[in-house]
C-alpha positions as CSV (number, residue, x, y, z in Angstrom):
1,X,29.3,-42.8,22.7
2,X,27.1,-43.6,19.5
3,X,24.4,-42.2,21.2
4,X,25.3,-39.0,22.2
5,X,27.1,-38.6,18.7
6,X,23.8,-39.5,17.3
7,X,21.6,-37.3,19.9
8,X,24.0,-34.3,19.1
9,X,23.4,-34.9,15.5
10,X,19.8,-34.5,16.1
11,X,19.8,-31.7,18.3
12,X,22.1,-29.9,15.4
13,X,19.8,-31.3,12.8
14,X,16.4,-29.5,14.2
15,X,18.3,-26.2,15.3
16,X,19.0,-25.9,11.2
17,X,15.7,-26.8,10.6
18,X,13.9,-24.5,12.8
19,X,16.5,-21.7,12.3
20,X,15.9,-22.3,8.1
21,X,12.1,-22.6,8.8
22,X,11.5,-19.7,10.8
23,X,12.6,-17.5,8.2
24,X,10.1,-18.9,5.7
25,X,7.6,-18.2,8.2
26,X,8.6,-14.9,9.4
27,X,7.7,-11.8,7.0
28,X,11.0,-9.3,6.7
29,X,9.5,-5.8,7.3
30,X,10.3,-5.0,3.3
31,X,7.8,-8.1,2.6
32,X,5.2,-6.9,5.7
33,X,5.0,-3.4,4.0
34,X,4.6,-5.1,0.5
35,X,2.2,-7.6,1.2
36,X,0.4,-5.1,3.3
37,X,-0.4,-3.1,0.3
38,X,-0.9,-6.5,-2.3
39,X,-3.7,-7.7,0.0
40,X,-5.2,-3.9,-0.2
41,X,-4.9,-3.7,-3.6
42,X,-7.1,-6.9,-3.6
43,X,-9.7,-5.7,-1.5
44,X,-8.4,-8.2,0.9
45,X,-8.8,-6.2,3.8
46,X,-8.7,-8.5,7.0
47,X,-5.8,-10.1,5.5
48,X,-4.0,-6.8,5.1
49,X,-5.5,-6.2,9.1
50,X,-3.3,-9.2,9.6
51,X,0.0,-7.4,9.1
52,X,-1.2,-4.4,11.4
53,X,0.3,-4.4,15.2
54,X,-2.2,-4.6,18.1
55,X,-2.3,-0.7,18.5
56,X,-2.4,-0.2,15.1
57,X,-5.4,-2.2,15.0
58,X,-6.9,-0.3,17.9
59,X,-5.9,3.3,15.9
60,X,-8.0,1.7,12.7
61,X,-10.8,0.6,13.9
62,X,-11.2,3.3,17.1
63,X,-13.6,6.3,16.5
64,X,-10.7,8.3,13.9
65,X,-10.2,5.4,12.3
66,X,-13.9,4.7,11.8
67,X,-14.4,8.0,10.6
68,X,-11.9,7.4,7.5
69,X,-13.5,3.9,6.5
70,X,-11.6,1.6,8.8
71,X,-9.4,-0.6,7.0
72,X,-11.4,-0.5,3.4
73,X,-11.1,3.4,3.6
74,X,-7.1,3.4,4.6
75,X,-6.5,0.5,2.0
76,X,-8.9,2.0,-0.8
77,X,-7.0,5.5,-0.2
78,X,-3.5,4.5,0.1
79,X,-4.3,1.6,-3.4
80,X,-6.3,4.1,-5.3
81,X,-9.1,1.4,-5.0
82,X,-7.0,-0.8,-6.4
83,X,-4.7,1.0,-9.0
84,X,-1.8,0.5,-7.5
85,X,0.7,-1.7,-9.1
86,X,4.2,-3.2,-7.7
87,X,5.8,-1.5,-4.5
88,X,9.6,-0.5,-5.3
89,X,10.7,-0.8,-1.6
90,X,14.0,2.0,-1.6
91,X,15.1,1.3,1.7
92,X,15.0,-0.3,5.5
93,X,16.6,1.1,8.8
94,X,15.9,-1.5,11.1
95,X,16.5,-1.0,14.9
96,X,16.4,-3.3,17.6
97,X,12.1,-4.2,17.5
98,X,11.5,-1.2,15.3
99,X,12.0,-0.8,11.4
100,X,11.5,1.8,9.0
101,X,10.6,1.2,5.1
102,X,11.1,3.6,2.6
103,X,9.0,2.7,-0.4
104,X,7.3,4.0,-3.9
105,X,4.1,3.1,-4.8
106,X,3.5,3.3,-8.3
107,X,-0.1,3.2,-9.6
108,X,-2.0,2.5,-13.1
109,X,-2.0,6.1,-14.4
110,X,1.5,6.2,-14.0
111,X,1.8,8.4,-10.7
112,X,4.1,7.7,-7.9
113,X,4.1,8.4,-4.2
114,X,6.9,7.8,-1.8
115,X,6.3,7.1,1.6
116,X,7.2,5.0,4.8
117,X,5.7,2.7,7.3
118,X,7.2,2.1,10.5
119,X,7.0,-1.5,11.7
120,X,7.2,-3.3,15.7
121,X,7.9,-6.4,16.2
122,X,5.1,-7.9,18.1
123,X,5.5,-11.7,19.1
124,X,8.5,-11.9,16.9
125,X,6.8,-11.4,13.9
126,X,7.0,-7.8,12.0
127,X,4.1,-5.4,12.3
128,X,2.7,-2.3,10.9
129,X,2.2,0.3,13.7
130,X,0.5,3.5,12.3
């Protein structure tokens, strides 16, 4: 009887853990979208190629995508090359594997720009999908 007490306990003991962990490892799509655009604002640019889904991959670095500069181009145009500061995030509709995230950038010479990404989840973790 001790052991299966004990065994439960365990089994109840890593289900917490791994539910708790998995959400320290697992971007929300609010915190995709933003650290999307704080590795671009870094020039960081395979990092922010990170957050991108498979076929938004594919979209970037395909023939249009070439054409615009690839990922520097998209992350130097959407940052200002590197001018943007904070992303106010206004909003998230999330749906089943897809997401939506309403969002302001504001940048150094005090212009804004409101936009949205849409997000997949690919392999359970958020993506961008553009």
């Amino acid at each position: 009887m001790r052991l299966q007490i004990f065994i439960w306990a365990v089994f109840v003991s890593a289900t917490l853990f791994v539910t708790g962990c998995s959400k320290l490892i697992h971007k929300s799509p609010a915190e995709v979208v933003t650290s999307t655009y704080v590795a671009c604002n870094a020039g960081k640019y395979s990092e922010a190629e990170a957050y991108f889904s498979s076929s938004g991959k594919a979209l970037i670095n395909g023939p249009l995508g070439a054409l615009a500069g690839g990922m520097q181009g998209l992350c130097d145009q959407q940052t200002q090359k590197g001018a943007l500061q904070p992303v106010e995030i206004l909003k998230v509709d999330v749906r089943g594997e897809g997401a939506r995230v309403y969002y302001r950038r504001h940048y150094k010479d005090g212009s804004t720009k409101e936009d949205h990404d849409d997000l997949i989840k690919e392999n359970g973790e958020w993506k961008e999908n553009h």
